[in-house]
N, C-alpha and C positions, 0 to 999 in steps of 0.2 A: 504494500500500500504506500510505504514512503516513497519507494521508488515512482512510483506512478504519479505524486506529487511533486515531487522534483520534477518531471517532465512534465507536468502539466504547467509547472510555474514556467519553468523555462519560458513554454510553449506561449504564455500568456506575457512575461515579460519581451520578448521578442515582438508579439505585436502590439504592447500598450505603444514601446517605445518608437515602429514603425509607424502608428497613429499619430503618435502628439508631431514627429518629424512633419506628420501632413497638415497639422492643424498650425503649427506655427506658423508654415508655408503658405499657409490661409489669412492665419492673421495681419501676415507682412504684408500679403497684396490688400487685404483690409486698411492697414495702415497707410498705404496710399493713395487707396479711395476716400477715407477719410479724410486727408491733406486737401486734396481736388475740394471736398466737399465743404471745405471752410472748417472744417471739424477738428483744429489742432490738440484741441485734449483729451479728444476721443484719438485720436492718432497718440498720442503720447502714451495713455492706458494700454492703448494693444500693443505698444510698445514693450510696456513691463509685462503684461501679458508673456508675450512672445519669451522676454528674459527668463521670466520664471517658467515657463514649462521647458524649456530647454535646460533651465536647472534642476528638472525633476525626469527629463530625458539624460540625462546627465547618469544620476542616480540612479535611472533604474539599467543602463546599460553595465554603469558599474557593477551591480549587484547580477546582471547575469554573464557577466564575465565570471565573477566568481564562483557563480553554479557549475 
């Protein structure tokens, strides 16, 4: 059963972190729609946005390296 949880995390870290890679990539072209749209603090938010999921893309790659 453990084993099977190992692989499942694995299985599940692999795609949160190939997820959030998409979503950031989202939020960036958001961020200069935003810009366009006169919306600079709504651009600044998806900004940190973007930082902080790529700090939790960060984290979760670290963590299955070491799986």
């Amino acid at each position: 059963m453990v084993s099977d949880d190992k692989t499942r995390l694995k299985t599940l870290l692999s795609y949160w972190v190939d997820h959030n890679r998409e979503h950031s990539q989202e939020f960036r072209e958001w961020v200069d729609k935003a810009e366009k749209m006169g919306e600079s603090g709504v651009a600044k938010d998806l900004l940190k946005a973007v930082g902080n999921m790529e700090k939790v893309t960060g984290i979760l790659s670290g963590i299955l390296k070491r799986l």
